[in-house]
RONULO-492408 format. One line per 3 residues: their letters; for each residue x, y, z of N, C-alpha, C, O. Coordinates in Angstrom, 3 decimals, padded with zeros to 6 digits, always signed. Layout:
# residues N
a	X:Y:Z:X:Y:Z:X:Y:Z:X:Y:Z  ... .
***
This chain:
# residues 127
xxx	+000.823:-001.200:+000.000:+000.000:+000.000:+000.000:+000.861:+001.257:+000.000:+000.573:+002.347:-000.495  +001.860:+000.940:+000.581:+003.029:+002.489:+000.792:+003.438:+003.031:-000.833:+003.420:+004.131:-001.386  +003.835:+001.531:-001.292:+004.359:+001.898:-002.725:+003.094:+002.800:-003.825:+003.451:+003.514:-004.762 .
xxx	+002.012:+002.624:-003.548:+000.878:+003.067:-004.549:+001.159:+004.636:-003.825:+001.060:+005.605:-004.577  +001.430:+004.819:-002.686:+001.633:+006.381:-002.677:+002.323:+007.637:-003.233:+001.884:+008.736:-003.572  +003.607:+007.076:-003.208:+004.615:+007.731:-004.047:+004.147:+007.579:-005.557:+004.407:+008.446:-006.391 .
xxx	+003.587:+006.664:-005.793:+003.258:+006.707:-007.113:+002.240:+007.295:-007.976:+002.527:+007.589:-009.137  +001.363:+007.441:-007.619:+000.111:+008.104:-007.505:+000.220:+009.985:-007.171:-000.483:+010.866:-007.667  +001.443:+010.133:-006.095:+001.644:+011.499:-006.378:+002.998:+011.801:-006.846:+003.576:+012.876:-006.685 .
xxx	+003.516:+010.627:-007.516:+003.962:+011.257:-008.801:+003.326:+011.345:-010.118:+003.866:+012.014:-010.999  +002.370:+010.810:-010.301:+001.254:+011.078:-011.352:+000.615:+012.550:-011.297:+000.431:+013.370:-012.197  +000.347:+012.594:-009.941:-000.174:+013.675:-009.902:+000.630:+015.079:-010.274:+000.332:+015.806:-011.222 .
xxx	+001.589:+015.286:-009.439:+002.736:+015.871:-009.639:+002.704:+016.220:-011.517:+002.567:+017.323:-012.047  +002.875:+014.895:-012.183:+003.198:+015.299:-013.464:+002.399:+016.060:-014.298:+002.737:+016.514:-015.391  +000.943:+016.229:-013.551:-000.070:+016.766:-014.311:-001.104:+015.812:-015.107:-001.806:+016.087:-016.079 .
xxx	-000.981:+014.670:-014.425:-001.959:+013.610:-014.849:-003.495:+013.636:-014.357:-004.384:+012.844:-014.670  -003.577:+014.805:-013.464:-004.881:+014.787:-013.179:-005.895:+016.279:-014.251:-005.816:+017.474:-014.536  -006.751:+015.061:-014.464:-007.228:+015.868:-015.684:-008.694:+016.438:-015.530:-009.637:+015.646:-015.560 .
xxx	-008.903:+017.761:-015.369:-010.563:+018.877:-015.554:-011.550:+017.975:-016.397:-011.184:+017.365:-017.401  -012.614:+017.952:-015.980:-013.578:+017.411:-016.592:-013.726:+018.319:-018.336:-014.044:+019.504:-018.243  -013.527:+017.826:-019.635:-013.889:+018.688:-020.119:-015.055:+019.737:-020.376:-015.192:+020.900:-020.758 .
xxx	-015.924:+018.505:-019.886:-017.517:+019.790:-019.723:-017.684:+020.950:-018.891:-018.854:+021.224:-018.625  -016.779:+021.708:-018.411:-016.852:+022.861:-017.326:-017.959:+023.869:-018.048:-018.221:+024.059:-019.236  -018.464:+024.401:-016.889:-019.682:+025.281:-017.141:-019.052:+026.730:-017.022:-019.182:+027.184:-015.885 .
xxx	-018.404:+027.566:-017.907:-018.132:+028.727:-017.669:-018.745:+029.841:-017.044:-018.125:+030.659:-016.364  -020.182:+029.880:-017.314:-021.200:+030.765:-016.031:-020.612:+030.053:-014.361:-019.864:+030.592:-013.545  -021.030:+029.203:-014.318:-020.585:+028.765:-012.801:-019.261:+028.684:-012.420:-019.064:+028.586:-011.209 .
xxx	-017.826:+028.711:-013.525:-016.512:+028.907:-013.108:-016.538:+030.531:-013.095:-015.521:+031.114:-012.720  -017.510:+031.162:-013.436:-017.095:+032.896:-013.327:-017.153:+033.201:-011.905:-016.393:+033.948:-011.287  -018.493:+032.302:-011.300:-019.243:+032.656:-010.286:-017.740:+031.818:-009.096:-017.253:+032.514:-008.205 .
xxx	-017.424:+030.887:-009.239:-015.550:+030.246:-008.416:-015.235:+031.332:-008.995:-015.510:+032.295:-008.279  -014.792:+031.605:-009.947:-013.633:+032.792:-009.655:-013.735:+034.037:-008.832:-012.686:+034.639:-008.602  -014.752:+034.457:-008.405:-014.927:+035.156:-007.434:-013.627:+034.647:-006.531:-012.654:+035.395:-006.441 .
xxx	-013.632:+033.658:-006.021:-012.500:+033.813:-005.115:-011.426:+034.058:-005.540:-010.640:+033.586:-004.718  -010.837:+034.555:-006.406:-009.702:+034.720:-007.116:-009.388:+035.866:-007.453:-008.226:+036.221:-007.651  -010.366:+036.571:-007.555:-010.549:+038.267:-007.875:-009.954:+038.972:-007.035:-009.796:+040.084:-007.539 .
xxx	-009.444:+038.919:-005.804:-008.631:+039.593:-004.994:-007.551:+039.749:-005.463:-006.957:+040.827:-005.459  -007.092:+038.614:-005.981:-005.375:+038.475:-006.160:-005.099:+038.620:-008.047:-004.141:+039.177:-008.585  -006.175:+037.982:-008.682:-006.391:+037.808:-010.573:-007.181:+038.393:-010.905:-008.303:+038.450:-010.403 .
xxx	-006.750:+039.014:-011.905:-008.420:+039.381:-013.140:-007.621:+038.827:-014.590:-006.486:+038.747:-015.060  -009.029:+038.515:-014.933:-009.118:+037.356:-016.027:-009.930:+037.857:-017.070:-010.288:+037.010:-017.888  -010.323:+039.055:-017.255:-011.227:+039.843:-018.211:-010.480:+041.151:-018.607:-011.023:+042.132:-019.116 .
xxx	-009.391:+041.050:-018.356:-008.225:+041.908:-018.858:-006.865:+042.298:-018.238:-006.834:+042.307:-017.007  -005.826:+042.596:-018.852:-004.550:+042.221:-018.493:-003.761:+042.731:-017.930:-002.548:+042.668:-018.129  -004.723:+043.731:-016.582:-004.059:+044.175:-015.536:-003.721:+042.792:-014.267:-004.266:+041.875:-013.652 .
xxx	-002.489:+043.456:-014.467:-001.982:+042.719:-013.357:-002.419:+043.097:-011.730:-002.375:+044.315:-011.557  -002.790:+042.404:-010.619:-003.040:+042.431:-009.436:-001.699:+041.747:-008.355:-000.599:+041.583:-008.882  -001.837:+041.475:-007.242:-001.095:+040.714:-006.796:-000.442:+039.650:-007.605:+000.771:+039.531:-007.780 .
xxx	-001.305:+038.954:-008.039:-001.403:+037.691:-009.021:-001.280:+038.458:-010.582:-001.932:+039.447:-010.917  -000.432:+037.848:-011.297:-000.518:+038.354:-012.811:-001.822:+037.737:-013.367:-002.268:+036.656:-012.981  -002.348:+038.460:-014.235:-003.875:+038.190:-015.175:-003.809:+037.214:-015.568:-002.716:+036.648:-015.543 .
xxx	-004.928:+036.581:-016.102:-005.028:+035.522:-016.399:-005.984:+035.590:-017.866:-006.671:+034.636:-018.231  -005.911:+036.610:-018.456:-006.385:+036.962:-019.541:-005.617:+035.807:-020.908:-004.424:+035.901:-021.192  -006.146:+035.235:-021.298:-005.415:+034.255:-022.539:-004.630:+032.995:-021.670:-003.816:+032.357:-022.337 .
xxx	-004.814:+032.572:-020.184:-003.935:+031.883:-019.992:-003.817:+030.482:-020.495:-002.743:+030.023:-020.883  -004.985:+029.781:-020.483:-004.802:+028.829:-021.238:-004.300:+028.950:-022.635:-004.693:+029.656:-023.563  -003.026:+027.807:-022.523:-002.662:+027.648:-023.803:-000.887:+028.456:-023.584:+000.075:+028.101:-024.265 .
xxx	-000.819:+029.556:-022.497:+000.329:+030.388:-022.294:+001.419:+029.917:-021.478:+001.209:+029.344:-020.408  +002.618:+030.141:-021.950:+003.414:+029.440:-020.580:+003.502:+030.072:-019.325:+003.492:+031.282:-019.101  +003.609:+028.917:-018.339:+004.021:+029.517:-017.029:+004.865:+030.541:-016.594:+006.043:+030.246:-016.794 .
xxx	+004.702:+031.653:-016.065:+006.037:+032.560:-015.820:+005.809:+034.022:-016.839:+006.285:+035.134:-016.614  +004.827:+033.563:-018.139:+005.267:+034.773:-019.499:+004.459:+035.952:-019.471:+004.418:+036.498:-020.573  +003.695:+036.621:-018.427:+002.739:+037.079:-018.893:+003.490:+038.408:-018.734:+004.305:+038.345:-017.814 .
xxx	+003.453:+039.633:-019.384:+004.542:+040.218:-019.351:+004.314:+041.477:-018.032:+003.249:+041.971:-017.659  +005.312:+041.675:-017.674:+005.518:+042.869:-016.616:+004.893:+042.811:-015.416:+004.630:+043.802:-014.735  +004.462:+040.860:-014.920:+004.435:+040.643:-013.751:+005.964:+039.748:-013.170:+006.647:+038.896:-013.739 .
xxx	+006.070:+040.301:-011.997:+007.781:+039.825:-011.262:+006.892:+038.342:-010.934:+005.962:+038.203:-010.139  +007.343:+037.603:-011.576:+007.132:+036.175:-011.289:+008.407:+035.628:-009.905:+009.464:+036.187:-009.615  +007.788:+034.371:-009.287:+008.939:+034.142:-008.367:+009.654:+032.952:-009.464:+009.101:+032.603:-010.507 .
xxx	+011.149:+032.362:-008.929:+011.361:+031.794:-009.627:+011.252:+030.973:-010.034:+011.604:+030.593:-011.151  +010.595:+030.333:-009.026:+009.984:+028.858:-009.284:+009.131:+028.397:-010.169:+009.055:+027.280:-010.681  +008.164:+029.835:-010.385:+007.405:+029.879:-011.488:+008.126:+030.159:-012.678:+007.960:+029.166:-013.387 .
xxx	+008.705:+030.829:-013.164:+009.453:+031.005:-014.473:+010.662:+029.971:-014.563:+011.276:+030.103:-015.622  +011.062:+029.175:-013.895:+011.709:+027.822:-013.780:+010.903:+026.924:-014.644:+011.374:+026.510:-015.703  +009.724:+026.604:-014.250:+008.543:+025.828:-014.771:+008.153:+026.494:-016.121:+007.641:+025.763:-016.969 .
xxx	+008.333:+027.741:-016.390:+008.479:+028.145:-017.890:+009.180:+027.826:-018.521:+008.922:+027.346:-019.625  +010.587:+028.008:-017.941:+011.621:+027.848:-018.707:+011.796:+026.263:-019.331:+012.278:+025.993:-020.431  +011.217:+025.190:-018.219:+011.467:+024.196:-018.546:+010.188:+023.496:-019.383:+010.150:+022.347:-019.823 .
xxx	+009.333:+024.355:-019.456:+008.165:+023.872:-020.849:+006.886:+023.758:-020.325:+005.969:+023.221:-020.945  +006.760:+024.309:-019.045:+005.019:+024.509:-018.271:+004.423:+025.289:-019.129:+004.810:+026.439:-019.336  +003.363:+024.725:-019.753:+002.220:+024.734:-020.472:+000.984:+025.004:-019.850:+000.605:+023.999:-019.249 .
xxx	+000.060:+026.119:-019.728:-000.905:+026.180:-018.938:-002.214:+025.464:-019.556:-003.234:+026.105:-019.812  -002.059:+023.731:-019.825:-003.155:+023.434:-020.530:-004.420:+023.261:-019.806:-004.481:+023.921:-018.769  -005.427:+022.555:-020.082:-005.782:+022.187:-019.016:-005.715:+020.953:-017.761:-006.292:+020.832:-016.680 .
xxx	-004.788:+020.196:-018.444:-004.622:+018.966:-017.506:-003.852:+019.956:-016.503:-004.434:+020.276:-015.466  -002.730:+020.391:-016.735:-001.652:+021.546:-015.929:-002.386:+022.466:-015.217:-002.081:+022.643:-014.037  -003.203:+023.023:-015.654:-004.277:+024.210:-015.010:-005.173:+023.158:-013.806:-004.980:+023.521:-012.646 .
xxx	-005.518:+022.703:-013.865:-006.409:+021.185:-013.222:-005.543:+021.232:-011.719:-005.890:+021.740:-010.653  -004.191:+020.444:-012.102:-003.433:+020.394:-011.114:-003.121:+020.977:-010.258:-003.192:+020.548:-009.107  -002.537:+022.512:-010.680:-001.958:+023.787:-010.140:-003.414:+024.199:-009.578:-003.402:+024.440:-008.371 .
xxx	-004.451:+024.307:-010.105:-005.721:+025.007:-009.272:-005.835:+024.034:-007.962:-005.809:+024.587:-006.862  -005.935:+022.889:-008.014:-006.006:+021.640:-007.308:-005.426:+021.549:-005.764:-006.045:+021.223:-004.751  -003.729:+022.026:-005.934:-002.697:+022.168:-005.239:-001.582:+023.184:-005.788:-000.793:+022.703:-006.601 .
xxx	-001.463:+024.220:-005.519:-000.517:+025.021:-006.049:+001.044:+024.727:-005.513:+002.160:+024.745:-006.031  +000.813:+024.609:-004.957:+002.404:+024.183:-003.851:+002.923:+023.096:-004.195:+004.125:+022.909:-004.007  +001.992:+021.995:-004.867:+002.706:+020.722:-005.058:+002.920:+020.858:-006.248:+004.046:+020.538:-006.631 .
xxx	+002.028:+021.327:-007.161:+002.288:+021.130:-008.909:+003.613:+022.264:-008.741:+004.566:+021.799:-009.366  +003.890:+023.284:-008.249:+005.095:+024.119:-008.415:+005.698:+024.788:-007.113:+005.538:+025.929:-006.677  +006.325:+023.891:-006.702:+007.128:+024.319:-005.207:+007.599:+025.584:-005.484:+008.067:+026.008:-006.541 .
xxx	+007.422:+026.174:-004.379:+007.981:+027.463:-004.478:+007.332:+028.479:-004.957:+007.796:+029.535:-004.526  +006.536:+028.598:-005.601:+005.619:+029.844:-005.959:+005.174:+030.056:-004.913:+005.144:+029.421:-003.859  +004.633:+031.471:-005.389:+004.462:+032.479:-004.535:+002.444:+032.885:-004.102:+001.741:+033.726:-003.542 .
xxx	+002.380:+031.882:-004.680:+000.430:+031.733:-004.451:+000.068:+031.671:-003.089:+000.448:+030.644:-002.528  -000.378:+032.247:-002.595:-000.491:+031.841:-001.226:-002.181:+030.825:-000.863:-002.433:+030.093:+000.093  -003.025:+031.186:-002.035:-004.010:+030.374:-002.001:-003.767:+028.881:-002.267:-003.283:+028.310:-003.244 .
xxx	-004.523:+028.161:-000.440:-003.996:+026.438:-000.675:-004.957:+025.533:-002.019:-004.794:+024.320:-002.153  -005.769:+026.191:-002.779:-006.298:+025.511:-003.924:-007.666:+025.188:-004.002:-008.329:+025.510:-003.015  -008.050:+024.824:-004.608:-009.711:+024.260:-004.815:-009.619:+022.696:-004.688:-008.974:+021.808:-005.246 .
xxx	-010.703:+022.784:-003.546:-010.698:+021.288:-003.607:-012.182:+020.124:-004.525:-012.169:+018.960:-004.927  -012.979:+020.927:-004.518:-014.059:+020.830:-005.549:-013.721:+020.574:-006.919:-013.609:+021.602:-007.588  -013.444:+019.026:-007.788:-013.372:+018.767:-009.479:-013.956:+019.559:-010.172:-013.505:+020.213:-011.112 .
xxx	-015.745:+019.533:-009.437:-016.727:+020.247:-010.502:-016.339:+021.934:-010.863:-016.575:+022.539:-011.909  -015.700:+022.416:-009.673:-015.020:+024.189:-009.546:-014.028:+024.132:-010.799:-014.118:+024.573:-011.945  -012.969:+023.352:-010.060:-011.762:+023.290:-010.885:-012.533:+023.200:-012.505:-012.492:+024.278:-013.099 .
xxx	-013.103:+022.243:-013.138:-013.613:+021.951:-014.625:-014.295:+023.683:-014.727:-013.740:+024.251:-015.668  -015.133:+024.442:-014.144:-015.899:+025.613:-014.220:-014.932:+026.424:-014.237:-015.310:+027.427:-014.842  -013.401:+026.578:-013.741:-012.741:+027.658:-013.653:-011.788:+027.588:-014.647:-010.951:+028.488:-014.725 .
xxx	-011.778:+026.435:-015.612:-010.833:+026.341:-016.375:-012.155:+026.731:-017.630:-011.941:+027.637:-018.436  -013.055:+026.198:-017.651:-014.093:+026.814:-018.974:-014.104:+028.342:-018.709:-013.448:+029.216:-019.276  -014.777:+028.420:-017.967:-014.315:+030.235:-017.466:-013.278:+030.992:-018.540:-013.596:+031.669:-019.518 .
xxx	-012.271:+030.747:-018.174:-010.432:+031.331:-018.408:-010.452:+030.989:-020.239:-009.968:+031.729:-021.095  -011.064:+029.836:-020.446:-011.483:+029.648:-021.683:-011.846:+030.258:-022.583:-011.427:+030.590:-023.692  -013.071:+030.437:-021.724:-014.747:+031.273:-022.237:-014.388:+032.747:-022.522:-015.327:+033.497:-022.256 .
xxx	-013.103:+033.469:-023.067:-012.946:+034.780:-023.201:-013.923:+035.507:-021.624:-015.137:+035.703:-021.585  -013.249:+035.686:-020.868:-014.204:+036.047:-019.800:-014.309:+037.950:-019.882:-013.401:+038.700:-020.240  -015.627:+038.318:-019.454:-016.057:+039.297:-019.681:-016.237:+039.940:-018.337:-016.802:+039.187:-017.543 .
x	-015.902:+041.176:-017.831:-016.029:+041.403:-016.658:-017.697:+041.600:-015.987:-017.857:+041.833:-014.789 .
***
């Protein structure tokens, strides 16, 4: 049983956990509310958190003229892809999909959120 552990969160780790593709973008607008403190996602001002305007599909670290920490532009550099299996993860657990960033939010623990907040980010979001 010990061995299925390490293994399983190294799956996870790699970004093997994957968003439902059916996310409901009305109801991921309504989750992102919690996020609005730190992100906005309906245009490309930066907040605490750099925007999230176009992120799917963008690499980790690029969005321009936010001070990323390095851990995050590490994970750029080395080919972090904000797809959605990657987006899934990092919403999921931020700390584990990328040690060291600077997120201080511990993640969503809700699948059905996570699938709604990635259609959302999708969905050209509108303020």
């Amino acid at each position: 049983m010990l061995r299925a552990i390490p293994s399983a969160l190294a799956f996870y780790l790699a970004g093997v956990l994957v968003a439902q593709a059916d996310g409901d973008a009305a109801l991921g607008k309504k989750v992102f509310y919690r996020c609005m403190a730190c992100h906005e996602a309906a245009t490309d001002r930066d907040k605490v958190g750099p925007h999230l305007l176009g992120v799917v599909g963008r690499t980790a670290g690029s969005a321009e003229n936010f001070n990323y920490s390095q851990a995050m532009k590490d994970a750029g550099a080395a080919g972090l892809v904000w797809d959605e299996t990657n987006l899934a993860a990092y919403l999921s657990a931020p700390k584990l999909k990328i040690p060291g960033n600077r997120m201080a939010f511990p993640g969503l623990t809700n699948d059905d959120d996570i699938a709604n907040v990635i259609a959302y980010l999708k969905a050209d979001p509108k303020p």
